[in-house]
PASE-319250 format. One record per residue: x, y, z of N, C-alpha, C in turn. Coordinates in steps of 0.2 Angstrom, whole numbers, padded with zeros to 4 digits, always signed. Each point is the difference from the previous one (the first is absolute). Layout:
XYZXYZXYZ/...
This chain:
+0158-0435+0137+0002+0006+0003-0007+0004+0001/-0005+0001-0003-0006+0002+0001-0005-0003+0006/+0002-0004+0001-0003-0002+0006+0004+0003+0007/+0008+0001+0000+0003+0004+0004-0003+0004-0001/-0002+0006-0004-0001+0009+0000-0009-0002+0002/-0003-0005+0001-0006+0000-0001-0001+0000+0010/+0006-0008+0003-0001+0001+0007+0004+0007+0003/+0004+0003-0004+0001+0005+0003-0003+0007+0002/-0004+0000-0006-0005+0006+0000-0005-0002+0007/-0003-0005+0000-0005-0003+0005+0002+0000+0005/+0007-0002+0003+0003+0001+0005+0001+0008+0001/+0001+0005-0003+0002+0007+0001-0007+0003+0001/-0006-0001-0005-0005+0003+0004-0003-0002+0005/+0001-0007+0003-0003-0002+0006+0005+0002+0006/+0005+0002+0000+0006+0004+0004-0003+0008+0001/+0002+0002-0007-0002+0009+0001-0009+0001-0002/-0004-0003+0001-0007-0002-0003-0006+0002+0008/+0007-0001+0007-0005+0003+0003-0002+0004+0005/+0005+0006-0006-0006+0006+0005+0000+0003-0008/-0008+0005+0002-0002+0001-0006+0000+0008-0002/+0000+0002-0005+0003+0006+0001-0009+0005-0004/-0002-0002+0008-0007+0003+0002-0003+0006+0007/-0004+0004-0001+0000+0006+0003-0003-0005+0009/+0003+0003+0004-0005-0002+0006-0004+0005+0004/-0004+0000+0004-0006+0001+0003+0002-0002+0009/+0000+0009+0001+0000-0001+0008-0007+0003+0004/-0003-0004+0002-0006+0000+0004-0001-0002+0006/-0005+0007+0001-0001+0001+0009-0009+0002-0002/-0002-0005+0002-0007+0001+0000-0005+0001-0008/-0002+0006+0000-0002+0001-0005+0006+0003-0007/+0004+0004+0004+0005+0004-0002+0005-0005-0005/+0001+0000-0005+0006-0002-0004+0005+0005-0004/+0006-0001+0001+0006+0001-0005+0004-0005-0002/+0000+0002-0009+0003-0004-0005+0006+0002-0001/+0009-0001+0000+0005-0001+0000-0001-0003-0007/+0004+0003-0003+0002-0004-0007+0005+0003-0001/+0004-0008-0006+0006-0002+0001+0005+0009-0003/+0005-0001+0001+0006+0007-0002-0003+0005+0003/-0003-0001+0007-0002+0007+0004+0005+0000+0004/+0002+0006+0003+0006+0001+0005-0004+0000+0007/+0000-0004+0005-0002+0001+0007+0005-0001+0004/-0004+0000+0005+0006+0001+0006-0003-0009+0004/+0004-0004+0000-0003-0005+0008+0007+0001+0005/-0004-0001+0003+0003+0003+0009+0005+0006+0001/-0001+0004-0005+0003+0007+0000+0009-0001-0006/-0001-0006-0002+0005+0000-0004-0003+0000-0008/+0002+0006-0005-0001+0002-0006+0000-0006-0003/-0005-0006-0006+0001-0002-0006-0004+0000-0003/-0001-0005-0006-0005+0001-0007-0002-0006+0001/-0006-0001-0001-0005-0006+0002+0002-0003-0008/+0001-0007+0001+0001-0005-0007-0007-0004+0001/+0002-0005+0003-0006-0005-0002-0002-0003+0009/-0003-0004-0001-0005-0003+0005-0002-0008+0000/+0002-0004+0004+0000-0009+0000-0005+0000+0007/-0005+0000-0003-0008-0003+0006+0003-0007+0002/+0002-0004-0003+0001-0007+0003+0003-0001+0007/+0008+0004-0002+0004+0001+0006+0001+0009+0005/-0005+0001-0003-0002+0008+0003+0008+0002+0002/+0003+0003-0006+0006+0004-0001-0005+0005-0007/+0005+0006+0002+0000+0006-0005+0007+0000-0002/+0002-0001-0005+0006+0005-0005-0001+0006-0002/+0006+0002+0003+0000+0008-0001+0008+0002-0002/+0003+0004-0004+0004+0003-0001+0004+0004+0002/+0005+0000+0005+0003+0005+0003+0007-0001-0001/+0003+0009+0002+0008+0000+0001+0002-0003+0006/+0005-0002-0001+0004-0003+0007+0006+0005+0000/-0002+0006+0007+0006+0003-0002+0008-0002+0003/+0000-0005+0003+0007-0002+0002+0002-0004-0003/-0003-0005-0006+0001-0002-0005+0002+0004-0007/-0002+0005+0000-0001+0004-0005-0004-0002-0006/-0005-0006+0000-0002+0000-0006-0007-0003+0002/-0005+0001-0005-0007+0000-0001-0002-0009-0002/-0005-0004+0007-0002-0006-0003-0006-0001+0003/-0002-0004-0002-0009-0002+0002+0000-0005+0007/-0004+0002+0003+0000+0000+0008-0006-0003+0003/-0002-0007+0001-0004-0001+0002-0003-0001+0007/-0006+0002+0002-0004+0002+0006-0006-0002+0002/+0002-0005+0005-0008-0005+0005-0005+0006+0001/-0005-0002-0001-0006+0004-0001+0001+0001+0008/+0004-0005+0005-0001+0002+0008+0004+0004+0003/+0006+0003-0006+0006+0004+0002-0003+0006+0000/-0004+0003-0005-0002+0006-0001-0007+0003+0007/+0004+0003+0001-0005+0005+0004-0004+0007-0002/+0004+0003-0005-0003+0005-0002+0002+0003-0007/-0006+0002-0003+0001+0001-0008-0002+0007-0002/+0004+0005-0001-0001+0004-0003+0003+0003-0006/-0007+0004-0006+0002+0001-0005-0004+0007-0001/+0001+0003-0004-0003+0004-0005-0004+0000-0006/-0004+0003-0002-0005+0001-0006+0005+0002-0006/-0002-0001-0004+0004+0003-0008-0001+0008+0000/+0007+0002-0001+0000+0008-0002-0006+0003-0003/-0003-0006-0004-0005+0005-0005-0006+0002+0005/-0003-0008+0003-0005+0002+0000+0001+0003+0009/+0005+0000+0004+0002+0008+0003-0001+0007+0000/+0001+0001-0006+0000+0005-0006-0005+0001+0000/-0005-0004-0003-0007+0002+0000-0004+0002+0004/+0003-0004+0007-0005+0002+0003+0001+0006+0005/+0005+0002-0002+0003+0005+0004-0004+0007-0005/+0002+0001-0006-0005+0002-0005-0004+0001-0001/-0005-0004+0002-0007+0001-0001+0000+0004+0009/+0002-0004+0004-0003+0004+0009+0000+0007-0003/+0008+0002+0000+0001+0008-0001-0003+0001-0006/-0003-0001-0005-0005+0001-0005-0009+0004+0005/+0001-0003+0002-0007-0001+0003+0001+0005+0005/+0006+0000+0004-0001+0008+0006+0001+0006-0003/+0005-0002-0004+0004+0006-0004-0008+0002-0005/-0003-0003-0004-0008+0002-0003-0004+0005+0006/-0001-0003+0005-0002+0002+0006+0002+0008+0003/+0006-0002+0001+0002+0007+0001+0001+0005-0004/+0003+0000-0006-0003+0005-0006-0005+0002-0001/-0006-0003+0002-0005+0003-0001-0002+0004+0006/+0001-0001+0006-0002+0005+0004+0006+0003+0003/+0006+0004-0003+0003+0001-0001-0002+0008-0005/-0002-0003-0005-0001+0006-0004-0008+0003+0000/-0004-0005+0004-0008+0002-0001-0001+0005+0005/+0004+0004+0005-0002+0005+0004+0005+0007-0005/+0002-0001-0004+0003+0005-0005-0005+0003-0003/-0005-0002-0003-0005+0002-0004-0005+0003+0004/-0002+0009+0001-0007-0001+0005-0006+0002-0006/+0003+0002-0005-0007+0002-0006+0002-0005-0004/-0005+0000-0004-0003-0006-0005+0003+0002-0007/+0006-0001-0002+0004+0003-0006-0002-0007-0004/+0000+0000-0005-0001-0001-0008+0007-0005+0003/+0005+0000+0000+0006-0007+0002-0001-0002+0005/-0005+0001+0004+0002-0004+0007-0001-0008-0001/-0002-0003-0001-0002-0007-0002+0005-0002-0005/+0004+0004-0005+0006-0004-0002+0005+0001+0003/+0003+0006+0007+0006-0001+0004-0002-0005+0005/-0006-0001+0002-0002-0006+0005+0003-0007-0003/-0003-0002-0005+0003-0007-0004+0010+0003+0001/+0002+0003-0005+0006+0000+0003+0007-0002+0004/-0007+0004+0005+0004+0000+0007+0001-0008+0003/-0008-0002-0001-0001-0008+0000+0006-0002-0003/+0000-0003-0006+0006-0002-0004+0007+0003+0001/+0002+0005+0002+0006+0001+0002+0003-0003+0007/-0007+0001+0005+0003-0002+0004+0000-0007+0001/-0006-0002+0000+0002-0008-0005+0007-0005+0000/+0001+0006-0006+0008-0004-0003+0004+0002+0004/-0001+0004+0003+0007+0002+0007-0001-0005+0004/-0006+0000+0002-0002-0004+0007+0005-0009-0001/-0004+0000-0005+0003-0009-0004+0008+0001+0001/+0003+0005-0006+0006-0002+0002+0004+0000+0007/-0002+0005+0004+0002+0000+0006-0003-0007+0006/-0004-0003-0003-0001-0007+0004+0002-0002-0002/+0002-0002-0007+0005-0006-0003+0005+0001+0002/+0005+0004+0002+0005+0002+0004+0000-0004+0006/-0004+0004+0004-0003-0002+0007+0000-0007+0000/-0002-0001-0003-0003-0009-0001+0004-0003+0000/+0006+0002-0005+0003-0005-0001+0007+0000+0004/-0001+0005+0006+0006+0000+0003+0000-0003+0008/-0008+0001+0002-0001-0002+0004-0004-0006+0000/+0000-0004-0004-0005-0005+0002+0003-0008+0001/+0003-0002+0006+0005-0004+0000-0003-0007-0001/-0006-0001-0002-0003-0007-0002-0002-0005+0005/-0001-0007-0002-0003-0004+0007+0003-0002+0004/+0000+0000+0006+0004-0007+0004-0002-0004+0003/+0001-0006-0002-0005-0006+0003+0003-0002+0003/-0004-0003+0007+0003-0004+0006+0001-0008-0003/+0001-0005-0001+0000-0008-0002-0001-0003+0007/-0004-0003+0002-0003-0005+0004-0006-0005+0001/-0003-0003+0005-0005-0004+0002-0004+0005+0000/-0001+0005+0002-0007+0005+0002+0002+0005-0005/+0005+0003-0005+0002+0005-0002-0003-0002-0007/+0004+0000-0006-0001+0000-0007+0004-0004+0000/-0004-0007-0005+0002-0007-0001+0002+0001-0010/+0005-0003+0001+0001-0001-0009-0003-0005-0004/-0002+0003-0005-0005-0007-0003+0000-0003-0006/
């Protein structure tokens, strides 16, 4: 009986054993993006969640709803079916970087903002300058993080022979 559960297991991973559930790499020259797996992308404008990736027979599993089915199964895709792949960056680092721009202009404009308010040399001028800096700052940031995050609709890759090749 152990020799059963021993050929069965060897048969089960050499069946489900070949795609591997590893990030991939789409590359156009010098330029690379990494895909890793439970990302939600888009291939050929249809919505799924990238699962794993079989190099040997170049298929991707991927995860979608089937809506005339009603139910959610894993959905496998010829590297030659795929025309175009678009996804997005993680909310956070979005976020940041939306944050820091508006940090930085929002800094900017605080400061010359309030540096024509001053025309004599008052004992506070140099602590409402910082301030202003830091106030505006913090405004500038959150209002790019907003910005950023509502407007920044991520990459979209073409898939072909001269386009961006999956690696």
């Amino acid at each position: 009986m152990k020799h059963l559960w021993v050929i069965l297991f060897v048969f089960i991973n050499f069946c489900f054993g070949q795609f591997a559930k590893e990030s991939f790499s789409i590359v156009k020259g010098e330029n690379t993006f990494i895909i890793i797996p439970n990302k939600k992308i888009k291939i050929n404008d249809n919505s799924v969640i990238y699962k794993s990736i079989d190099y040997n027979n170049k298929k991707i599993m991927v995860w979608d709803y089937n809506l005339i089915k009603g139910i959610s199964e894993n959905v496998k895709i010829d590297f030659n079916q795929i025309k175009s792949i678009t996804f997005k960056d993680d909310y956070f680092y979005q976020a940041l970087e939306g944050f820091v721009r508006g940090l930085i202009l929002g800094g900017i404009a605080g400061y010359f903002l309030l540096k024509d308010e001053f025309d004599d040399n008052m004992w506070y001028e140099e602590k409402w300058w910082g301030v202003s800096v830091l106030r505006g700052g913090f405004i500038g940031g959150l209002v790019g993080m907003v910005i950023w995050l509502n407007t920044n609709s991520g990459h979209h890759l073409k898939i072909g022979d001269n386009d961006w090749q999956i690696k």
